[in-house]
Backbone as CSV, one residue per row, in Angstrom:
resi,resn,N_x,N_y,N_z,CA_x,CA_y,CA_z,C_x,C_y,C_z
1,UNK,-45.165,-32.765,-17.588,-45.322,-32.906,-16.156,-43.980,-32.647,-15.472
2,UNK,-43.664,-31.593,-14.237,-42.587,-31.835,-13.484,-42.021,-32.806,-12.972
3,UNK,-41.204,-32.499,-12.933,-40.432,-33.970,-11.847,-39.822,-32.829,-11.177
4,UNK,-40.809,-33.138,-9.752,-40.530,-33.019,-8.397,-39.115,-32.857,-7.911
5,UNK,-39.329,-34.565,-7.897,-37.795,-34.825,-7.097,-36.267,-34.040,-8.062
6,UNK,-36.303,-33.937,-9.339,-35.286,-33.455,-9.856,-35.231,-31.924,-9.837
7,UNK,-36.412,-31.383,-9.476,-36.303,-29.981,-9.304,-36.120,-29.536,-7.574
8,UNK,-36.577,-30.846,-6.821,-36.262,-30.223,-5.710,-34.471,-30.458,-5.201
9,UNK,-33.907,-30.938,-6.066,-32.524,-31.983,-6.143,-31.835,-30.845,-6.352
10,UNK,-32.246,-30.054,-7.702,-31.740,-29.162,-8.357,-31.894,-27.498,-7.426
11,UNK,-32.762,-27.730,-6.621,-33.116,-26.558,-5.739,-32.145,-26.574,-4.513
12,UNK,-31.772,-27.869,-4.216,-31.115,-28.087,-3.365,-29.374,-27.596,-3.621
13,UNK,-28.796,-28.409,-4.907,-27.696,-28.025,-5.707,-27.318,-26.262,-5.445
14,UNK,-28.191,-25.478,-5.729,-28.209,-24.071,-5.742,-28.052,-23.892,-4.585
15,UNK,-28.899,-24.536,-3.385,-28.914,-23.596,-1.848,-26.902,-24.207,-1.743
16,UNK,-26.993,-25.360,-2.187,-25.406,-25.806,-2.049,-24.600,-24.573,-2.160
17,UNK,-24.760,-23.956,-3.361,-23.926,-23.110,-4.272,-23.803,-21.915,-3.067
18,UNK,-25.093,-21.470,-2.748,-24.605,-20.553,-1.842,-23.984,-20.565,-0.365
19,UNK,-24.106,-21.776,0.012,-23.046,-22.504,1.430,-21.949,-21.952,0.797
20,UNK,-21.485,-22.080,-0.528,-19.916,-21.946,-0.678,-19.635,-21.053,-1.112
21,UNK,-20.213,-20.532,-1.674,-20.397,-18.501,-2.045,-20.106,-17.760,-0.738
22,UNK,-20.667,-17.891,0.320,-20.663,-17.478,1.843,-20.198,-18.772,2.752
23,UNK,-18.600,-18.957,2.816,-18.336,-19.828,3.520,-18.134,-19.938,5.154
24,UNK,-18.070,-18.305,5.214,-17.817,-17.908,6.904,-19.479,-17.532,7.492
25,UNK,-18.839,-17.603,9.033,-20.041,-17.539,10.043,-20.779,-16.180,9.476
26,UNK,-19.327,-14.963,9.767,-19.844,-13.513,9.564,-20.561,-13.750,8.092
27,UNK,-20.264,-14.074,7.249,-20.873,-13.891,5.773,-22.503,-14.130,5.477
28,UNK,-22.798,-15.471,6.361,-24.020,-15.634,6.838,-24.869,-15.402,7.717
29,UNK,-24.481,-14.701,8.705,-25.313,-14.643,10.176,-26.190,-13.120,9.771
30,UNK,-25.434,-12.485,9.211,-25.842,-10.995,9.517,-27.722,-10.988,9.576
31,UNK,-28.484,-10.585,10.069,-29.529,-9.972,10.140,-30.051,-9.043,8.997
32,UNK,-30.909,-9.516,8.251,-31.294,-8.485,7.108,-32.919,-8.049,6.804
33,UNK,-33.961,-9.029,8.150,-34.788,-8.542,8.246,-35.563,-9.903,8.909
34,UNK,-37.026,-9.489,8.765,-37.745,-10.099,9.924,-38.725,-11.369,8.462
35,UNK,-38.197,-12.662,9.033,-39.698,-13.173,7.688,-41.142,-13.113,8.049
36,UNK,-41.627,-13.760,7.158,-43.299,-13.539,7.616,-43.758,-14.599,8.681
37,UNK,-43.118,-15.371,9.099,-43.359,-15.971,10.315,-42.619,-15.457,11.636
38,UNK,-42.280,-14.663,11.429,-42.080,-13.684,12.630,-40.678,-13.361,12.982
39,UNK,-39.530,-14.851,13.304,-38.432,-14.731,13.216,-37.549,-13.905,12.163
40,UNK,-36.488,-13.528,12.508,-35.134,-13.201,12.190,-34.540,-14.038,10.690
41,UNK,-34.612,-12.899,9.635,-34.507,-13.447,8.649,-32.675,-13.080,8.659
42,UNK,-32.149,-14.584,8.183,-30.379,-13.855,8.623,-30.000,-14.298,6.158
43,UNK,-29.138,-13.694,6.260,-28.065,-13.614,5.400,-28.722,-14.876,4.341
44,UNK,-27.618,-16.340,5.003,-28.121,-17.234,4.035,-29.661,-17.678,3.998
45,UNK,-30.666,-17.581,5.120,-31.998,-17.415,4.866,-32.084,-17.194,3.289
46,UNK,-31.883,-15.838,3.375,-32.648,-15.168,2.308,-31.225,-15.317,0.771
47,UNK,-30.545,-16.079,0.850,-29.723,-15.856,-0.239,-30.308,-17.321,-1.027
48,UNK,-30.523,-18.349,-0.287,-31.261,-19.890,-0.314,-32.526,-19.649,-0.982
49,UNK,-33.454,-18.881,-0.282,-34.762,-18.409,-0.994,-34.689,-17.871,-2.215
50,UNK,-33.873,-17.317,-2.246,-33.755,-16.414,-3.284,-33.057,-17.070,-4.996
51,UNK,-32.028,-18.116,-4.343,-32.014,-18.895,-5.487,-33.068,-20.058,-5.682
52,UNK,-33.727,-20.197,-4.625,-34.899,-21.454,-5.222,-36.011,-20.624,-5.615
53,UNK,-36.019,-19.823,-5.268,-37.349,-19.118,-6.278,-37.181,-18.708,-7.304
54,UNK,-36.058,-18.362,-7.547,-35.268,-17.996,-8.953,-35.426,-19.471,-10.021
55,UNK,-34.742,-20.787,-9.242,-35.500,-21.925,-9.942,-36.922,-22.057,-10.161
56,UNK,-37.940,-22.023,-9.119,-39.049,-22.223,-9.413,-39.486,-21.369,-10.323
57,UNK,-39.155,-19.519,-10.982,-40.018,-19.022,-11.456,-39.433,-19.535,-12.732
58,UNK,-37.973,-20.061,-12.866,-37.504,-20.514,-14.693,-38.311,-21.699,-14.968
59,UNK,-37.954,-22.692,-13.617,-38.946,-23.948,-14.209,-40.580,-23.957,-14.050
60,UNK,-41.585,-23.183,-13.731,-42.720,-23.059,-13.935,-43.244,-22.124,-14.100
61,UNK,-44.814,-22.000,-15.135,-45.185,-20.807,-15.463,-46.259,-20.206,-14.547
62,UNK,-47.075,-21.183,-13.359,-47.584,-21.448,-12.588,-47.152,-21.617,-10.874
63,UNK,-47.984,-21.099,-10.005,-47.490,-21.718,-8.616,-47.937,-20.590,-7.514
64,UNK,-48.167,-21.317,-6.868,-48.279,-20.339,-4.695,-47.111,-21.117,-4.225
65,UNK,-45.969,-20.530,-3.919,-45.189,-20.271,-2.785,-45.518,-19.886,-1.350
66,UNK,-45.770,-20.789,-0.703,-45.636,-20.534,0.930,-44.141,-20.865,1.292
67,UNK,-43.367,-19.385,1.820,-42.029,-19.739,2.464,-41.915,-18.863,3.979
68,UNK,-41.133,-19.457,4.457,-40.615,-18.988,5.932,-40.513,-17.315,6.040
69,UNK,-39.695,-17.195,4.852,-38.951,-15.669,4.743,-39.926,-14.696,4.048
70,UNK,-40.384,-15.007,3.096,-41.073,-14.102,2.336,-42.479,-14.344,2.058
71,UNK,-42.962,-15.340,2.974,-44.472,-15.716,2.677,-45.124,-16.216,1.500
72,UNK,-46.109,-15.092,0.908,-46.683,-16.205,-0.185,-46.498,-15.405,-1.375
73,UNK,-46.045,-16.287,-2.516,-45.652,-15.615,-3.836,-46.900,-16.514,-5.149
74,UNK,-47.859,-15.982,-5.678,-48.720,-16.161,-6.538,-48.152,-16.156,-7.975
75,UNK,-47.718,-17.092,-8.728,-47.277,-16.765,-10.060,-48.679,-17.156,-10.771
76,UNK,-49.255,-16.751,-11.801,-49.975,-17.371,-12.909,-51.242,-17.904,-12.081
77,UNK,-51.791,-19.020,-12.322,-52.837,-19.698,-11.692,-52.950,-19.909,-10.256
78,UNK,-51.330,-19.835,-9.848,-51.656,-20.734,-8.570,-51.561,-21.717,-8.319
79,UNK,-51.365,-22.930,-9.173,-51.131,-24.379,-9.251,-50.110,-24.466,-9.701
80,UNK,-49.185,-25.477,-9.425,-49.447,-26.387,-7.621,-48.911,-25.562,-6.265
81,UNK,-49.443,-25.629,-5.472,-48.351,-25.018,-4.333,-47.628,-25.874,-3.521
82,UNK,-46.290,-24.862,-3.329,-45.335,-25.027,-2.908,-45.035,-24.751,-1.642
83,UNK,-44.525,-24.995,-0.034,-43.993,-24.924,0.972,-42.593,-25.023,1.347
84,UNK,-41.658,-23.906,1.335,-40.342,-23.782,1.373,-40.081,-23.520,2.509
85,UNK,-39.120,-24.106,3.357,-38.147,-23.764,4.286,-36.587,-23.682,4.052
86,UNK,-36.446,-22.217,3.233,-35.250,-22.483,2.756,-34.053,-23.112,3.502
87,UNK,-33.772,-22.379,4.486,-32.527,-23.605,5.560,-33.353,-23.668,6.847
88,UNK,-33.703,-24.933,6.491,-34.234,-25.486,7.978,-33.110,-26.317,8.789
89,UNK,-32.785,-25.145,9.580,-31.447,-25.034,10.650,-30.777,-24.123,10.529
90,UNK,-31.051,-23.066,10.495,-30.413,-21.378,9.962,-29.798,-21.587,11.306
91,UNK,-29.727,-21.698,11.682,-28.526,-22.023,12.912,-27.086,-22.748,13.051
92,UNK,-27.631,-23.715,12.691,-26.249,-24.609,12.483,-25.904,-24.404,10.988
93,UNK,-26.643,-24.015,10.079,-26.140,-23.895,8.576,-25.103,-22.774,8.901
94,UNK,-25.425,-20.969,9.810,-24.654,-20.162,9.916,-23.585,-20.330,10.537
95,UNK,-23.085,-21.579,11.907,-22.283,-22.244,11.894,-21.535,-23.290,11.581
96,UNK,-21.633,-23.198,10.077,-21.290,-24.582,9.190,-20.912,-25.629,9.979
97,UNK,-22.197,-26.017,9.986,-22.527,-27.744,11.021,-23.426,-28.339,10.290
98,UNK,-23.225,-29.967,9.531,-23.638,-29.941,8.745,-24.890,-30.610,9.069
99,UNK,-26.398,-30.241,10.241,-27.501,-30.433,10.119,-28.440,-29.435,9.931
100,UNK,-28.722,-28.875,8.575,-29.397,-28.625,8.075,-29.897,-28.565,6.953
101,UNK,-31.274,-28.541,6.538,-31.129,-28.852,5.137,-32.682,-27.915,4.274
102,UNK,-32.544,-28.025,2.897,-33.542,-27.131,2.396,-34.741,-28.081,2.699
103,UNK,-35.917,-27.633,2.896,-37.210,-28.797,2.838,-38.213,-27.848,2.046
104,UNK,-38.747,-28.915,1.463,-40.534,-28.194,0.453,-41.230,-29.481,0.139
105,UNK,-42.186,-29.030,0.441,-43.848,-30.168,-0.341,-44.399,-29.351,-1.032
106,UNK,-44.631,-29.999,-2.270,-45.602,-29.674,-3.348,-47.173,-30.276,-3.317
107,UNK,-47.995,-29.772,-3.425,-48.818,-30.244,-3.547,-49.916,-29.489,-4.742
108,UNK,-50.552,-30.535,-5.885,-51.101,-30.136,-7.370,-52.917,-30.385,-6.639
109,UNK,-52.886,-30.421,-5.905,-54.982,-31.079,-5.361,-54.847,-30.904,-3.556
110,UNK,-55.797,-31.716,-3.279,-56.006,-31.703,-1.690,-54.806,-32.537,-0.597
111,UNK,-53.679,-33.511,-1.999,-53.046,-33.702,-0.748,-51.896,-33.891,-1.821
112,UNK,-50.549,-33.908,-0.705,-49.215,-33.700,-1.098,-48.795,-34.399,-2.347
113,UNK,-48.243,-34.173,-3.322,-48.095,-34.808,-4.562,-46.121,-35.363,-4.095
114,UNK,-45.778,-34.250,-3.407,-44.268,-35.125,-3.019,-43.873,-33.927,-1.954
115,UNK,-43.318,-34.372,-0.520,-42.168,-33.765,0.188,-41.156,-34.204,0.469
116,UNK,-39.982,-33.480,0.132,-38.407,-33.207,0.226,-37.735,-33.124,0.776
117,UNK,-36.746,-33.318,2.042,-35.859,-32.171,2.484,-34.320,-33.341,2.302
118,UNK,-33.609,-32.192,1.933,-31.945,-32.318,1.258,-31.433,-31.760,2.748
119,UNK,-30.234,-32.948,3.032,-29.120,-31.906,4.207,-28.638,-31.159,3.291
120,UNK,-28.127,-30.324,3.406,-26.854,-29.252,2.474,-25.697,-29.745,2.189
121,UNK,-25.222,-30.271,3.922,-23.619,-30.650,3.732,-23.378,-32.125,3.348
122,UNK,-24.414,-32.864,3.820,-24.632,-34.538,3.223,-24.990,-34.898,2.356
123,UNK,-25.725,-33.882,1.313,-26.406,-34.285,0.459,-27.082,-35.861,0.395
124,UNK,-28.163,-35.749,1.304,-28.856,-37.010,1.671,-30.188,-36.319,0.907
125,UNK,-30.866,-37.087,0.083,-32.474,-36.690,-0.067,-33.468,-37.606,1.003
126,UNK,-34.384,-36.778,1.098,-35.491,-37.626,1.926,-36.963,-37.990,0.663
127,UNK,-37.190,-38.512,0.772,-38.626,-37.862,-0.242,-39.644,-38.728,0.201
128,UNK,-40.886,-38.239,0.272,-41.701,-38.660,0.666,-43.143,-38.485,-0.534
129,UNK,-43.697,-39.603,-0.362,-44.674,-39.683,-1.893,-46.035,-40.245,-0.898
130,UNK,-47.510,-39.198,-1.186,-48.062,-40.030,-0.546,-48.811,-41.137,-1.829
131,UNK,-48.930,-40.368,-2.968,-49.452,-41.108,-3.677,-49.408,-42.638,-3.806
132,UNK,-47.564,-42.932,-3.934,-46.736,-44.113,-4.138,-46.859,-44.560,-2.486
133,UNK,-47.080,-44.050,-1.376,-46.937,-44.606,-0.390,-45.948,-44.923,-0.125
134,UNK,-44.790,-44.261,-0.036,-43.538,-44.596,0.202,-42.457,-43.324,0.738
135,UNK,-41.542,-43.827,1.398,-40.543,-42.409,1.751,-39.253,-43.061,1.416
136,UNK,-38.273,-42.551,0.695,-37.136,-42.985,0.448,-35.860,-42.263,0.810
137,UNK,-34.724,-42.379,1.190,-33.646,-41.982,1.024,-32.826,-42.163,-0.488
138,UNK,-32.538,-40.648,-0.849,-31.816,-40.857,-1.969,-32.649,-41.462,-3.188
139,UNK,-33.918,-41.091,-3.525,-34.834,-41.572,-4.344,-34.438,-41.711,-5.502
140,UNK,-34.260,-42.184,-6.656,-34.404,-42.632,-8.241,-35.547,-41.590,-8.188
């Protein structure tokens, strides 16, 4: 069975990696195309996506990806799906300000099995369980 929270921890770690790979405004802002929700896909957008999907396809053999940038990605069955907003705050992330952060819910059936969202620069977790009925900061 996955663990959620350590893969979304670990998804988070990576979008980290690329904050500091691309530490300037110019490095991130640039414009590199349009996502499937209509907006302006910029630089770290798609460098964030690109390493969490890179996690999701090592750690599962299975999955639907719904993301901001690139829409929907079908591996294998289809189970569980996933909802990515790789930097939710592509704004202030491209002006390294530190409110923004990666967010995703998983869900394995009809309702959410766990949602996530990590600041980048605080590394704060949120997590939210509906199963357990509970939302935590910084979850165990």
């Amino acid at each position: 069975m996955t663990d959620w929270l350590a893969t979304c921890r670990e998804a988070v770690a990576d979008a980290q990696g690329v904050l500091v790979d691309l530490p300037t405004r110019a490095e991130r802002e640039p414009v590199v195309g349009t996502g499937e929700g209509g907006d302006e896909t910029t630089f770290v957008d798609a460098e964030v996506e690109r390493v969490v999907l890179a996690l999701l396809d090592d750690r599962l053999e299975d999955y639907t990806l719904v993301s901001e940038e690139i829409g929907e990605v079908v591996k294998g069955s289809g189970r569980p799906w996933l909802v990515l907003d790789p930097v939710d705050g592509s704004l202030n992330a491209k002006r390294g300000l530190p409110f923004a952060c990666v967010s995703i819910a998983i869900a394995s059936g009809p309702a959410p099995a766990l949602s996530a969202f990590t600041t980048l620069r605080l590394s704060r977790t949120r997590s939210i369980s509906p199963k357990r009925d509970s939302s935590r900061w910084n979850a165990a």
